[in-house]
C-alpha positions, 0 to 999 in steps of 0.5 A, spaced: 688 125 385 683 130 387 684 133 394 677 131 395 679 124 394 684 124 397 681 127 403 675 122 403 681 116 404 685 119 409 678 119 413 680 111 414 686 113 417 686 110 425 688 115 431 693 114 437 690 108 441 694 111 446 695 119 446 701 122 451 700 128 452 707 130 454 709 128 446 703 132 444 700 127 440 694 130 437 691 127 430 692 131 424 685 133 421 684 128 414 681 135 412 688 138 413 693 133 411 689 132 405 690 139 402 698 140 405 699 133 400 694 135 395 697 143 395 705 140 396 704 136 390 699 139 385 703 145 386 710 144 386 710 137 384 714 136 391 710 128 392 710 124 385 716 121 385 720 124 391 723 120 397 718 122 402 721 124 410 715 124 415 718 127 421 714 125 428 710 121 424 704 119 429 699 115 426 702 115 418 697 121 416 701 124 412 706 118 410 700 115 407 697 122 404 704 122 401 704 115 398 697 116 395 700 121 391 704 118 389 711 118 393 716 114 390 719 112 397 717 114 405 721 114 411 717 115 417 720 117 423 716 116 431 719 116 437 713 113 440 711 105 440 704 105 441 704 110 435 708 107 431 704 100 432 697 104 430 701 106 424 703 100 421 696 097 421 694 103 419 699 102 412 697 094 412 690 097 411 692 100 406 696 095 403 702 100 403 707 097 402 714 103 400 714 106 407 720 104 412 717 105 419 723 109 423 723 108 431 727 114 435 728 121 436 728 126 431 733 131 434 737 125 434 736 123 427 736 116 426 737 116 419 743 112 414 749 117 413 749 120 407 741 118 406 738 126 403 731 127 402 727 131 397 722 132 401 720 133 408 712 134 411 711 134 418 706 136 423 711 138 429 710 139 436 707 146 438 713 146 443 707 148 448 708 142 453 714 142 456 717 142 451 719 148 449 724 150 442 721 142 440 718 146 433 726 149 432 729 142 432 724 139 427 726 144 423 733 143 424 733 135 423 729 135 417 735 141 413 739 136 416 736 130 412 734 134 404 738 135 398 742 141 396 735 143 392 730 139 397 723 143 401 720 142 407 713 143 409 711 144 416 706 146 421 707 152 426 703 157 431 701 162 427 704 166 432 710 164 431 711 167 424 715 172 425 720 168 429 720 162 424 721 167 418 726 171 421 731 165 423 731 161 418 731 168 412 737 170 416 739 164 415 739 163 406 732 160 406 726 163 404 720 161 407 713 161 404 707 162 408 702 158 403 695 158 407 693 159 414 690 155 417 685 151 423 688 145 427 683 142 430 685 139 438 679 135 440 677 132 447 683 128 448 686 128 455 683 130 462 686 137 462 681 139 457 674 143 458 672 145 451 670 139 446 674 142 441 679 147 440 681 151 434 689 152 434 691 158 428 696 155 425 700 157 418 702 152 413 709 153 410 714 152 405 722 153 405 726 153 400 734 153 399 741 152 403 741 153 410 747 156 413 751 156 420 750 163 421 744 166 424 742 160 428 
């Protein structure tokens, strides 16, 4: 599927009816969860046919973005039941019918012993409300969740770079950063003054085993 299709579908894609601030809940742009599938697949054939962790899965943008492009299968892991409510209209819509809808905390990841991944994409908290180190421990959860040779694609600030690729390249791992990019925060909450704020982030790509050391 071209990306400029796939962008097209995911414009039908419903946001959080009910966005908590506290668990920075923002949906992700179809314009951008179109070209991080599109780019994960076309590139490294990381979708078609892999089993598909969504991490803090939202509304299901990119578990639905996955499944279009083909994922054989896709787990979807939400804490919030407004989001994971949203969600799964959003999969009826689309008459979805691979994905396993997961409620619980990704730090404490509720997924079946020995169940590993090929693929894990996720557009993780910011860490920037409270929530500080929350960007870390995605990370950490979905290296727990992968095959030996599985991937992760991830979202962050890009002015964490240099401490995300210093922590986990001491580590083994080789992070790739594949785009920078704008994440549109729109109006949402009472706290905001701007109609839209841009939010420099880098797309990245890890590869590799991930060791204890360095951590």
């Amino acid at each position: 599927m071209k990306r400029k299709q796939l962008e097209s579908y995911l414009q039908d894609v419903d946001h959080f009816s009910d966005p908590k601030i506290e668990l920075e809940q923002y949906p992700t742009d179809p314009h951008l969860a179109a070209s991080v599938v599109y780019t994960a697949q076309s590139g490294y054939g990381d979708i078609e046919d892999k089993c598909v962790l969504d991490l803090g899965a939202g509304c299901g943008m990119l578990t639905i973005g996955s499944v279009l492009s083909g994922a054989a299968c896709v787990v979807s892991v939400e804490l919030d039941s407004s989001a994971i409510q949203d969600m799964r209209g959003n999969l009826a819509e689309f008459e979805i019918d691979n994905v396993e809808v997961i409620q619980g905390d990704v730090t404490r990841l509720p997924i079946r012993q020995g169940f590993k991944f090929d693929t894990v994409i996720m557009n993780p908290p910011f860490g920037t409300k409270n929530n500080s180190g929350i960007d870390m421990a995605f990370l950490e959860a979905a290296f727990g969740a992968i095959v030996p040779h599985g991937v992760v694609y991830s979202f962050h600030k890009t002015s964490t770079r240099d401490f995300i690729v210093k922590k986990f390249e001491d580590r083994g791992l080789r992070v790739t950063v594949l785009a920078e990019m704008k994440f549109k925060i729109p109006q949402m909450y009472k706290m905001h003054r701007k109609r839209e704020v841009l939010v420099d982030v880098d797309f990245i790509r890890i590869t590799g085993k991930l060791s204890d050391c360095g951590g």
